[in-house]
N, C-alpha and C positions, 0 to 999 in steps of 0.2 A: 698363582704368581702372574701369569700372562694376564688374567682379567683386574688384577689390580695394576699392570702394566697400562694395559689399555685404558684404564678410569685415568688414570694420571696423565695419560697423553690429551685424551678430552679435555681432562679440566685446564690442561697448560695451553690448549690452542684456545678454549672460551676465554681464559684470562688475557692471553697476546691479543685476541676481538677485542675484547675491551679496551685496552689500554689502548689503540687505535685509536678509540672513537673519543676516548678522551683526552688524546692527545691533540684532534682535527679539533676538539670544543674548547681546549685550551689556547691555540694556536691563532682560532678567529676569534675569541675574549679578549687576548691580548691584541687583535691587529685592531678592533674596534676601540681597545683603550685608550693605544697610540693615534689612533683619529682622531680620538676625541678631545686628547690634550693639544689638538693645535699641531701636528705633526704632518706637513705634505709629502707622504711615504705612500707613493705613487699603486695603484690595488695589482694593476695588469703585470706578466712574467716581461714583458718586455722592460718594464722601468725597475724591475731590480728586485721585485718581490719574487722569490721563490718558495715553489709549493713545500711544505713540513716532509721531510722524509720519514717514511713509517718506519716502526722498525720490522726487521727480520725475527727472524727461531733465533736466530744465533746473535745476534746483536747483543753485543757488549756495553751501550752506550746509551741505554734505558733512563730515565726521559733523553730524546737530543736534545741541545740547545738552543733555542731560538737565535735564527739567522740574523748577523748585523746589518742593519738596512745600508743598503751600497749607496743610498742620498749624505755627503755628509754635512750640508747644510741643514738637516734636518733633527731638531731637538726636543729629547725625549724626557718627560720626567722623572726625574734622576730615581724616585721611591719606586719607578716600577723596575729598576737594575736594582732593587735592596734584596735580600734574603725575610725571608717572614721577621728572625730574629734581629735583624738590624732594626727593620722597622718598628719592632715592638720597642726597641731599646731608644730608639728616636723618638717615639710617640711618649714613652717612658719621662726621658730628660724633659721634653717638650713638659709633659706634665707637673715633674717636681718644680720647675723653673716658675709656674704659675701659681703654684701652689704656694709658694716662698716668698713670691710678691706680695699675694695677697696675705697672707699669715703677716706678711710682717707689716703690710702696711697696717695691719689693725690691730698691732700691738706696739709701733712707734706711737699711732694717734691716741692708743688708752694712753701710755707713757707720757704725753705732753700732757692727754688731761690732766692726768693726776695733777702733773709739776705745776700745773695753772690753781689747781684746786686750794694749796698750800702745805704749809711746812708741816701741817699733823698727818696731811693722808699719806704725804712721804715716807715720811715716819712709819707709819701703818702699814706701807708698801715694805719697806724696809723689814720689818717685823715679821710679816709671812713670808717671804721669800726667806727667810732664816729658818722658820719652822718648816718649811719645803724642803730645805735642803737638809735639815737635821734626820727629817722623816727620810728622805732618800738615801742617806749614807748610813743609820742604823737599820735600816729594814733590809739592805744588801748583806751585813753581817746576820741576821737575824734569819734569812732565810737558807743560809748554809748549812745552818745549826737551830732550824727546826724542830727537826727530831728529837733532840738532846735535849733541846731548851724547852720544847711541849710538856718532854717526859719528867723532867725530874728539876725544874729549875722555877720556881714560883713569881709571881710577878714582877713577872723579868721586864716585862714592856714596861711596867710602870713605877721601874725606880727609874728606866731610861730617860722618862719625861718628868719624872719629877726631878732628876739634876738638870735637865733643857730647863726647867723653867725660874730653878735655884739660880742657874748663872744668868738669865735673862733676867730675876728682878734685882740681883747684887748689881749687873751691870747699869740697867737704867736707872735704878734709884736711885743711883749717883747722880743721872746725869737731869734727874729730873727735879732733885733736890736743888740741885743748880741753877737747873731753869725757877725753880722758885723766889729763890735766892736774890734772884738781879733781876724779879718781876716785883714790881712796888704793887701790883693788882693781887698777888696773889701770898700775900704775906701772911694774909691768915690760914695758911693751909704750911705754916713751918713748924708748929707745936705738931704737927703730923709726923713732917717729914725728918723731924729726929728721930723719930721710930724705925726708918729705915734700917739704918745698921742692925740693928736689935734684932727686926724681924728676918730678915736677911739670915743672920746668923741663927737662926731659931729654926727653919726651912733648911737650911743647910747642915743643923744636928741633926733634927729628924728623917731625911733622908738617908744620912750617912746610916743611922740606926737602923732606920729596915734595911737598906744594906746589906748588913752584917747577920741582921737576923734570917734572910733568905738565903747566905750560904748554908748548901750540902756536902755533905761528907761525899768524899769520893768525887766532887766536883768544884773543889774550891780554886783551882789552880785556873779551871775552867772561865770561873766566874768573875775569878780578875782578871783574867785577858778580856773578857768582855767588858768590866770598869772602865780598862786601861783604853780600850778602844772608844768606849762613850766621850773619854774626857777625851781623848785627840779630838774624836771629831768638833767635843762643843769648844775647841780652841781653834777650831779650822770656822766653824759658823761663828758664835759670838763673839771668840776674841778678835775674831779678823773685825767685825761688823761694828764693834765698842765704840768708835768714836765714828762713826758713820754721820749718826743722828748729829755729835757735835758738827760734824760737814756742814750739814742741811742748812742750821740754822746761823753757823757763820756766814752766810749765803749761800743760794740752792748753786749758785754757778759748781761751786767744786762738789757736787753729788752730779751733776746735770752732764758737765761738759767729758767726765770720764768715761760716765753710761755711754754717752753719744759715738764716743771714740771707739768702744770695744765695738759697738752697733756698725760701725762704721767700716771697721776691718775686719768682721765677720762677713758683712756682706761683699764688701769688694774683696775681699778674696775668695768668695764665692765663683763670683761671676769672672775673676782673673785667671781661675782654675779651670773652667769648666772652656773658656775661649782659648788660652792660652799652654794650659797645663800637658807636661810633657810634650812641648814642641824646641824644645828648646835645653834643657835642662832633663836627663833622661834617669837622673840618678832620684830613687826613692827620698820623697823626704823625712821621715819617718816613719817607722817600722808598725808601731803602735795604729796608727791610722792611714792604712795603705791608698785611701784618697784623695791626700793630700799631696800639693805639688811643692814644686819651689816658683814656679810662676807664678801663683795663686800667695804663696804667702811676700813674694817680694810684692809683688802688685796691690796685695793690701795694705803692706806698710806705704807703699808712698803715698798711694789714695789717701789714706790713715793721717799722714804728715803735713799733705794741702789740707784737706779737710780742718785738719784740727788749726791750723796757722789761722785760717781766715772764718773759721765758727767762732772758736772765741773772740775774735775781734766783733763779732755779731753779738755774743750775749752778754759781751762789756755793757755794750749799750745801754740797757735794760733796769733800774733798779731793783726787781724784782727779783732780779738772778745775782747781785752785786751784794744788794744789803742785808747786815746782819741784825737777827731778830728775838728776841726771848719769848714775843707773844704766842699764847696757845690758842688759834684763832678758827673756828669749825668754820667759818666763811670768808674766803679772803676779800684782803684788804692791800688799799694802794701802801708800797713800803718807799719811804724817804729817810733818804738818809745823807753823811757826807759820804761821796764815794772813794774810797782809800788809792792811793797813787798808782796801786797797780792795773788798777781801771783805766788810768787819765792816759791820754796820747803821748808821748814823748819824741824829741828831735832824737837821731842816730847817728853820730858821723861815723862813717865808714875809717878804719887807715888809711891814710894814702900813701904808704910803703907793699899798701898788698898790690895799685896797682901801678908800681914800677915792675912786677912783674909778667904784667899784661902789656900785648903789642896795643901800641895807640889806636888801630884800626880798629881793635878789637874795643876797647875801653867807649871809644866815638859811638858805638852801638847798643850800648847799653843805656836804658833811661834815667833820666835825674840825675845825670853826671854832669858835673860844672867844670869845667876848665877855668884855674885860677891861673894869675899870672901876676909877675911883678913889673912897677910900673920904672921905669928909666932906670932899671938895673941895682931898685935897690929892695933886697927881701925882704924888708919889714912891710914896704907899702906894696900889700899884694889886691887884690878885686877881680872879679871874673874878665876873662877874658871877651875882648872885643873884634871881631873881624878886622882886618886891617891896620889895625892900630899899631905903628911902629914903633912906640914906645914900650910897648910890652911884651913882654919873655915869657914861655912857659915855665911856672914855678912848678904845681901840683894839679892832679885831679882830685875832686872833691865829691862824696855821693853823701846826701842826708836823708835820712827816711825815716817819717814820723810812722812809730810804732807802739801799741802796747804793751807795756811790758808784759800782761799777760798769756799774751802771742807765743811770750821764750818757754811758759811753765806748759803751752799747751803740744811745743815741740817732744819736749821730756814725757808729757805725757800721753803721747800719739806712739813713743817710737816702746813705751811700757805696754798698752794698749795692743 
């Protein structure tokens, strides 16, 4: 017992040497740091530096702290006061923040290509990102029940995809029948497209058939729960998606200008979140994704609200985004059309009962406000007001403001977005 006394006293005084020597290598890394960042934090004990206190045997207070320099004009880089873990969690954000710039700028620029390309690759666009999500909301069911479904449940994946692709061609045969219909180019291709329903329903017997044929005994209760879950989801993909395509080609503006929106308030409340979140507002916003702020999601909407008022005023502009088209064209082409009224500009008068309830000072300050007045006191003959004019009385304030009306439907659908 005494000689394993004495080993341990050894080894606790070689370990108290060390930490010494690396507490004096730590103490001049750090005073060279502070050098180095531009810091006139004086070397000599006379201006304020003191020497590192070693510790003792008994010292409680293993590493000490580094002394605060007694210069307080003198500034220090804020990352060398971080803890390792602060910094990694700083160098962290710093990373995702660029990473999500870049990601996205290269996926707004594919998304414009496309929408430049035309109304088929849209289409197209449209069509896998339905098969994307189809595959992602059956594969989450699918791998809970694995096991089950490995052992005793027979082509199970491929009755799943063969109703994905029943409701995918019931759904656009319609609509492409349609599109044949009101194309005078493609008239010879309607002795076809009477077939649709026929075949339609032909794909949609034979499915239902194996079906029926792949229930097991012992697992049939099973197996309609899993039906019952195929069909929500392909009513959450294609029924939501069914009239999509008709969007496009009513003009790309109402496929184009929604995407943009959601795009819009995904990212600024992104970045509303991450500047603003919980400084303000301390209560959770959601339980489900404990990331999310209430700064972040008010900050998107309003971004969301400018944004959307004065983008569609931009892609009014455009024919391209405005007119509607039947053509099935693999190369675009310039689109002319008449552009329907909710395109054109319009005048706006304002009430002028809303601003009797505004002080005049206040009203003076706002733009495109006309001051009407009447002239020798009689209300019928009114005209804007003129400086000095002693004939005239204030009648009314007037604001007009040329608008599109498309401007209103992109409120509605900024504040859905």
């Amino acid at each position: 017992r005494s000689n394993n006394n004495n080993i341990m006293e050894q080894l606790a005084s070689s370990l108290r040497r060390r930490g010494r020597r690396i507490l004096v290598e730590e103490h001049d890394q750090q005073h060279d740091s502070v050098s180095e960042v531009g810091c006139d934090r004086p070397a000599d004990k006379s201006a304020g530096l003191q020497p590192l206190p070693l510790p003792s045997d008994s010292s409680s207070d293993y590493p000490p702290p580094l002394p605060p320099a007694s210069n307080s004009s003198s500034t220090i880089n804020p990352r060398l006061m971080m803890s390792p873990n602060s910094i990694r969690k700083d160098e962290s954000r710093a990373r995702k923040i660029i990473t999500r710039i870049i990601s996205g700028v290269i996926m707004i620029s594919l998304f414009i290509g496309i929408i430049l390309s035309g109304h088929v690759y849209v289409c197209a666009l449209v069509f896998v990102l339905e098969v994307l999500l189809f595959r992602e909301l059956v594969t989450v069911r699918y791998h809970c029940n694995f096991d089950r479904i490995d052992r005793t449940i027979p082509l199970f994946r491929t009755t799943q995809w063969m109703w994905f692709f029943v409701a995918i061609f019931y759904t656009y045969s319609e609509f492409a029948v349609e599109m044949i219909k009101n194309n005078t180019k493609l008239h010879d291709l309607l002795e076809y497209a009477q077939l649709a329903p026929m075949l339609a329903f032909s794909l949609y017997t034979g499915t239902f058939v194996l079906t029926i044929a792949t229930m097991q005994t012992g697992h049939i209760r099973f197996q309609l729960n899993q039906l019952c879950w195929t069909i929500l989801v392909l009513c959450l993909t294609v029924g939501q998606c069914k009239y999509i395509m008709h969007n496009i080609y009513n003009g790309l503006i109402w496929f184009t200008l929604p995407i943009l929106l959601v795009i819009t308030n995904d990212i600024m409340a992104y970045f509303s979140g991450i500047t603003f979140g919980r400084k303000f507002i301390h209560r959770p916003f959601i339980e489900l994704s404990p990331n999310k702020t209430w700064e972040g999601f008010i900050g998107g909407g309003i971004f969301t609200l400018i944004v959307g008022f004065y983008l569609s005023r931009f892609l009014a502009k455009f024919t391209w985004m405005t007119c509607a088209t039947n053509q099935f064209a693999l190369f675009p082409e310039k689109l002319e059309c008449e552009v329907e009224n909710i395109f054109h500009e319009a005048t706006i008068f304002f009430p002028p009962q809303v601003f009797d309830l505004c002080p005049n000072a206040l009203i003076r300050l706002l733009p495109n406000v006309v001051e009407i007045c009447s002239v020798g006191g009689n209300t019928d003959n009114v005209t804007a007001c003129v400086a000095g004019a002693a004939d005239q009385k204030h009648h009314h304030y007037e604001l007009a403001l040329g608008i599109i009306p498309i401007q209103f439907h992109a409120i509605s659908l900024s504040l859905f977005a």
